[in-house]
N, C-alpha and C positions, 0 to 999 in steps of 0.2 A: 504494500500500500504506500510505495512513494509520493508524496505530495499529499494525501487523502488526510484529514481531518476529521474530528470526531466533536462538534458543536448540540450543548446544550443533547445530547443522544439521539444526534442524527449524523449517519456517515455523509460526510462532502466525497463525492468524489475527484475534485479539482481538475477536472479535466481528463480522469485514469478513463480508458474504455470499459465498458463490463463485460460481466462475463456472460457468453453465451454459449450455451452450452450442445455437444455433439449430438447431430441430428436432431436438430430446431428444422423449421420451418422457414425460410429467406422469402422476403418476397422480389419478384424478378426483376423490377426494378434497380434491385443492388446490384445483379448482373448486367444487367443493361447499359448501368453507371459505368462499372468496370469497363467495358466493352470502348464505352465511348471516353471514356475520359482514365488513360494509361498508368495517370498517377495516385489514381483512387482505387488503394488497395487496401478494405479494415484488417486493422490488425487483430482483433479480436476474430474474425469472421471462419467459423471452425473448416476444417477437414473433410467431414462429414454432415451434409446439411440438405432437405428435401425445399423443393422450389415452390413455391403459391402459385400458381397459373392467376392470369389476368383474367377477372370475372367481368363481363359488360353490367353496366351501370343497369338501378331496374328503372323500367319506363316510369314516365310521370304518371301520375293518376288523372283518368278521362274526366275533364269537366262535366262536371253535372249542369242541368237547365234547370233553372230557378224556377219554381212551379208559375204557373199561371194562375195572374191575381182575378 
């Protein structure tokens, strides 16, 4: 815990990455990051880790008509 502080009984992490742990869940995004941008590597980002597929948004809800007065 280099740097990390322990205030009034709450850990600071001051900037330490957390831990995430083997075989989380990423979503693809994080991949994507990498992909497009070389120097963006997390250092915490395990080994072993399953991907979230990109879900489409859910449709809006169909206007309703105001009854007639």
């Amino acid at each position: 815990m280099a740097g990390a502080e322990i205030v009034l009984g709450f850990y600071l992490p001051m900037g330490e990455p957390r831990l995430i742990p083997e075989g989380v869940l990423i979503h693809r995004s994080v991949l994507e990051r990498m992909d497009k941008d070389p120097a963006y590597r997390p250092t915490n980002l395990p080994k072993d880790y399953r991907i979230e597929e990109l879900t489409p948004a859910p449709a809006p809800p169909a206007e309703v008509a105001a009854p007639a007065a």
